[in-house]
N, C-alpha and C positions, 0 to 999 in steps of 0.2 A: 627316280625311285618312287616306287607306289606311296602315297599318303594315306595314312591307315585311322581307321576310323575307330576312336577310343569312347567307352562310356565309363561313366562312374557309378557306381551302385555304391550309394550311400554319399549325403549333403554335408557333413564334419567337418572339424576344420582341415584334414587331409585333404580331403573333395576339393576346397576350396582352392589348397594350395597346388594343386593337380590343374587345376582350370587357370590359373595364374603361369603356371610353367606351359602349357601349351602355349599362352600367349606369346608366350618371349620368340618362337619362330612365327607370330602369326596365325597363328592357330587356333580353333577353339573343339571341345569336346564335339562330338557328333549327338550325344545324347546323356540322359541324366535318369536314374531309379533311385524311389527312394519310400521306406514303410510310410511313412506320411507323404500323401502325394501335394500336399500344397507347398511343404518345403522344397520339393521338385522343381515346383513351379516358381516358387521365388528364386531361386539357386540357376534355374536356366533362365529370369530373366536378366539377374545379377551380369551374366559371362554371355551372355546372345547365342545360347541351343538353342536350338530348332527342338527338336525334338526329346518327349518326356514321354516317361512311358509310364502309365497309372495303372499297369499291373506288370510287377517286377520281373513276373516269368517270362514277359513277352520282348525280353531283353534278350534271350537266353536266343529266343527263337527268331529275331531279326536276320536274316541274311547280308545286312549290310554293317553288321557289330563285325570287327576283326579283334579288338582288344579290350576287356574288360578290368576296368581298377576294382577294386573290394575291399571297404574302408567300415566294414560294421562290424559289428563288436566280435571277435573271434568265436566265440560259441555257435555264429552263424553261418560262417567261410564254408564249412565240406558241404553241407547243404546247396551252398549258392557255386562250390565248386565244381562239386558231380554232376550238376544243369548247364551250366555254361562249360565244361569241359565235353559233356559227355554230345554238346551241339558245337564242338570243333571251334571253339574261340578261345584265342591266346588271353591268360589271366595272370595279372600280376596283382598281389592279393596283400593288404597290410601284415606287417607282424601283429600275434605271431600266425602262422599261415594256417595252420590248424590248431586244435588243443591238444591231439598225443600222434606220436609215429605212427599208428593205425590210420588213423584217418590221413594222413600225408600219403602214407604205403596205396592205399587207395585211392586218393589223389592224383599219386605219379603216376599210377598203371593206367590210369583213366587219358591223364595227358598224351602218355606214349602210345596206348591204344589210337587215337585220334591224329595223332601227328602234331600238337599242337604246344606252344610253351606256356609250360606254369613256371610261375617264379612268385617268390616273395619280395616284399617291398621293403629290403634291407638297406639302409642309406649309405652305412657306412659302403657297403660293398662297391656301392657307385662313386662315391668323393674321388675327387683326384688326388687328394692329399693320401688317404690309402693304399689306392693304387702304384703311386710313387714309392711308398714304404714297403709295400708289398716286392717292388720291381727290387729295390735296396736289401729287404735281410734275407731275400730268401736268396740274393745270387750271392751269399755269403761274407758282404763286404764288411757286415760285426760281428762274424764266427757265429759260435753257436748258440743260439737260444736255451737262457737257462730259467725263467719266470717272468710270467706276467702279473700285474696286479691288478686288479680292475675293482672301483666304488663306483655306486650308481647310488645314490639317496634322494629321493623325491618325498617332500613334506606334503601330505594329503590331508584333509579333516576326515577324521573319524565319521564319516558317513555311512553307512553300511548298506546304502540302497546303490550307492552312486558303483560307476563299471570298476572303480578299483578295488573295492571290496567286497563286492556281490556275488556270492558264490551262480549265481543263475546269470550271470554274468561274464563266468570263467576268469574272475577277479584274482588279485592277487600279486605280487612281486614280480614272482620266476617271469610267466606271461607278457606281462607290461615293458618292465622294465633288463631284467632279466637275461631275457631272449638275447637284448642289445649286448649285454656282457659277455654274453656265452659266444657269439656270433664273433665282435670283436678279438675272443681268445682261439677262436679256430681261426680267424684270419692269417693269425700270423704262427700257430703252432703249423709244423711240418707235415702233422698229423693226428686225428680226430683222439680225445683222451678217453683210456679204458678202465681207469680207475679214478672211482667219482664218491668223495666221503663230504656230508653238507648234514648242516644243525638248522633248523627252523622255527621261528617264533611265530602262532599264529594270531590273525586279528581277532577279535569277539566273533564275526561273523563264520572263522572257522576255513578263511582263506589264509595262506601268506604273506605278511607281515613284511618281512625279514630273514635273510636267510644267511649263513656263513656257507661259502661252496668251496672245498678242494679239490682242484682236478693234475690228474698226470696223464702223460703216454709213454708209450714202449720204449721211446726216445727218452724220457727220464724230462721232457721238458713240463715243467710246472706250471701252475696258477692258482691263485685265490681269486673269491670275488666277497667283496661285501655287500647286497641289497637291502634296502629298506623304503618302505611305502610313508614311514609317519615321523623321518628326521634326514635335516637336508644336508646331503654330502657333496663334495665336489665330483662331478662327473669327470674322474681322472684314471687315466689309463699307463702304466709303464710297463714296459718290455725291455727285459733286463737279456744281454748278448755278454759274451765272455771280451767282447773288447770294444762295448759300451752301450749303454742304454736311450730309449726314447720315451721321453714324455707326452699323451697326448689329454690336452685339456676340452673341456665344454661336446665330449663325442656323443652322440655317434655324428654330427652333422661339423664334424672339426675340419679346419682348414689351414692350423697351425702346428708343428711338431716341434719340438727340442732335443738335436742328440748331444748327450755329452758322452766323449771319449774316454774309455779307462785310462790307458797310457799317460795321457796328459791333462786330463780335463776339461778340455777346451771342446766348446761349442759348436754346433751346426743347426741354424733355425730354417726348417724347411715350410714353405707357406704356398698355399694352392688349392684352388675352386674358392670356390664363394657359398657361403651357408645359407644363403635365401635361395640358391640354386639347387638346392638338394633334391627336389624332385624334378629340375627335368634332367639331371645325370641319370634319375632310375630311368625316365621316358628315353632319352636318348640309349642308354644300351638296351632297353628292352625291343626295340625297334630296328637299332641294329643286331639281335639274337634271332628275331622274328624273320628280316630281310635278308640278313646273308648265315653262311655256313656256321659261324663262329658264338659259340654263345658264352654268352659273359654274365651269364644272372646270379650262377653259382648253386645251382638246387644242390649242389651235391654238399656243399656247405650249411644250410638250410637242415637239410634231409641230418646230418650229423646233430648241429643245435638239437632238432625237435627229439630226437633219439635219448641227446643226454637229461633234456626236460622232464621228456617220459620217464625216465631209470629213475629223476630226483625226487620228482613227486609220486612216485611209489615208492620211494623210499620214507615218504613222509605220510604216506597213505590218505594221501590227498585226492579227491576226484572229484569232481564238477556232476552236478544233478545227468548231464545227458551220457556222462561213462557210467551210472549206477544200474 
């Protein structure tokens, strides 16, 4: 099987843990981009590239790039995706993968026009512990799905230059953290929700804070979410079934679940993958989506998230310096 040649645009601590998971087969990036080119250049001495490139576009236009990572701040993704799609390289791109369904809409045409795969860098979707669960509610073995719950709270200092609150930054909750909630509650609903009612607290800087989300589908299956940028909550996730629920603790990179049974109460603790492996599950399915028939990135789940983003923060009448 071909060995395909990955770069990373942009040095973060992603980049980093990207160049760590090649390692684990032996491997290392092909090359490194990055707006300050001496960080480049530390970063590819750090992991032994060869190759840096000190003008970001000439990434784009390498003949020998097959897959590009994209780890900079989301306001600069469609930019750096239109160039590197629109020159026929497979891009797997951090959350969240654009800032509204327009640019994604633009995105995927760009992708399918060229033949090439875009996908975003959603963790949960690669864990094996998901997958397992995935394999489990949907072939009906705990009836039907009636709520999920999902808190995501991350304590930030009130910074307001820093990416979490920076409106020129595309700062904010939904974005960051958010994504991960929303992502999680289409994983396991049957189908994408069409009624979506949510309250938001903003920061000074006039991003999201804080947000309460209620979502349903056609199916009548439910969720809340709680998000907050400035108080810390348990990263806890539950998925309540008419004949028993699952707890999942520390997601999106979780690798421990707890079902307990309505009928009788009794437990089932399911445990699988490893959390410092989290990116190379994304590297490994992304390469196998690339290589053979079958893809498993999930854009269509992706493509759903960024849709319901879009609906909430116009609903909040929220918009970023580059939608104005």
């Amino acid at each position: 099987m071909k060995e395909l040649n990955w770069v990373s645009l942009g040095c973060g601590v992603i980049a980093h843990q990207l160049a760590q998971a090649m390692q684990k087969d032996g491997r290392k990036l092909y090359g490194v981009a990055n707006r300050t080119y001496s960080k480049a250049i530390d970063f590819a001495k750090e992991y032994g590239i060869e190759k840096v490139y000190e003008n970001i576009d000439d990434v784009f236009e390498d003949e020998n790039v097959d897959v590009i990572y994209i780890s900079t701040p989301h306001n600069t993704h469609i930019n750096f995706l239109k160039k590197a799609l629109a020159n026929k390289k497979h891009v797997l791109c951090e959350k969240s993968i654009t800032l509204n369904i327009d640019e994604l809409e633009m995105a995927k045409k760009l992708a399918e026009e060229n033949g090439v795969i875009l996908a975003e860098a959603m963790t949960l979707y690669h864990m094996p512990l998901y997958k397992k669960l995935y394999d489990l509610t949907h072939s009906g073995a705990l009836g039907e799905l009636k709520m999920i719950q999902m808190n995501f709270g991350s304590y930030k200092e009130y910074d307001m230059k820093n990416r979490f609150f920076n409106p020129n930054l595309a700062g904010g909750a939904l974005l960051d953290i958010g994504v991960y909630a929303l992502s999680f509650v289409r994983w396991f609903m049957s189908e994408k929700p069409d009624q979506i009612l949510s309250q938001v607290r903003l920061a000074p800087s006039k991003v999201d804070e804080q947000a309460g989300i209620l979502l349903m589908n056609s199916k009548q299956e439910m969720a809340t979410i709680a998000l907050t940028l400035h108080a810390k909550q348990p990263k806890r996730g539950m998925i309540a079934y008419d004949k028993g629920y699952i707890e999942i603790y520390e997601y999106p990179r979780a690798c421990k679940a707890v079902i307990t049974y309505t009928e009788d109460n009794h437990q089932e603790v399911i445990e699988c993958g490893d959390t410092k492996d989290a990116l190379y599950y994304e590297i490994t399915d992304m390469e196998q989506t690339i290589l053979t028939n079958e893809n498993v990135m999930h854009l269509d789940f992706t493509y759903d998230v960024m849709d319901m983003m879009s609906q909430i923060r116009e609903s909040w009448g929220l918009k970023y310096p580059e939608e104005m």
